[in-house]
N, C-alpha and C positions, 0 to 999 in steps of 0.2 A: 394489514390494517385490521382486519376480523379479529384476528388472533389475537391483537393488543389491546379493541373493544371487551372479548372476552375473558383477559386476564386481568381488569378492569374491574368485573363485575364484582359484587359482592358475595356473591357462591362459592367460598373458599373449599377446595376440598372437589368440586364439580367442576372446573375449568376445561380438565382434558376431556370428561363425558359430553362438554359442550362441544367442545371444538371438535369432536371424533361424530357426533349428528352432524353439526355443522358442515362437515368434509363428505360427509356422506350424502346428506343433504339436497345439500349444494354441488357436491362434484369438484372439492376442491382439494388440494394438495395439505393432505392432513401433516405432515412434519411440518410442513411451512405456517399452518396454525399453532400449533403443539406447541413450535418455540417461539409465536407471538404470545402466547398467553403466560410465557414466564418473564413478565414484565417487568414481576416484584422485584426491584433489587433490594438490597436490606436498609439501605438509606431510606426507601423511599416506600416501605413496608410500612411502616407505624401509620404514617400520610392515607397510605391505601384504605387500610385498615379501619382509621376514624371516621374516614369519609363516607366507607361501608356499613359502619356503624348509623353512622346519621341518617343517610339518607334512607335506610333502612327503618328505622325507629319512626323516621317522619311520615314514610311509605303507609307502616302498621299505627300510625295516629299516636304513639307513645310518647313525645313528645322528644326535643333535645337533649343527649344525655352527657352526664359528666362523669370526670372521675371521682370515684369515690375517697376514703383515707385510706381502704384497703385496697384500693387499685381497681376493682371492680366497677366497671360501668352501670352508673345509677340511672334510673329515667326519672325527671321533672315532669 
């Protein structure tokens, strides 16, 4: 369940450094995390993604963002 909180998170790129503290940590079974944080399936990537974006933007006060016409996320 750790391991799917932190492939969750929006630290793309940091997952395994988390869950490799985490294992350490805590004293937990670092494979058993490792392949909880690859949660992304590709269906369900873009979903992760925006979500990460938002709450992240709303986090740092930037407010909601959209897609731009080049694809680039704008902040409102």
């Amino acid at each position: 369940f750790l391991g799917v909180c932190i492939g969750t998170t929006p630290f793309f790129g940091l997952h395994t450094a988390i869950a490799m503290g985490a294992a350490v940590g805590l004293r937990l079974n670092f494979v058993l995390l490792f392949l909880g944080t690859q949660v992304s399936l590709p269906i369900a990537a873009p979903f992760l993604a925006m979500a990460s974006i938002t709450v992240g933007s709303t986090v740092l006060g930037r407010g909601h963002p959209t897609i731009g016409l080049e694809g680039a996320a704008v902040f409102e």
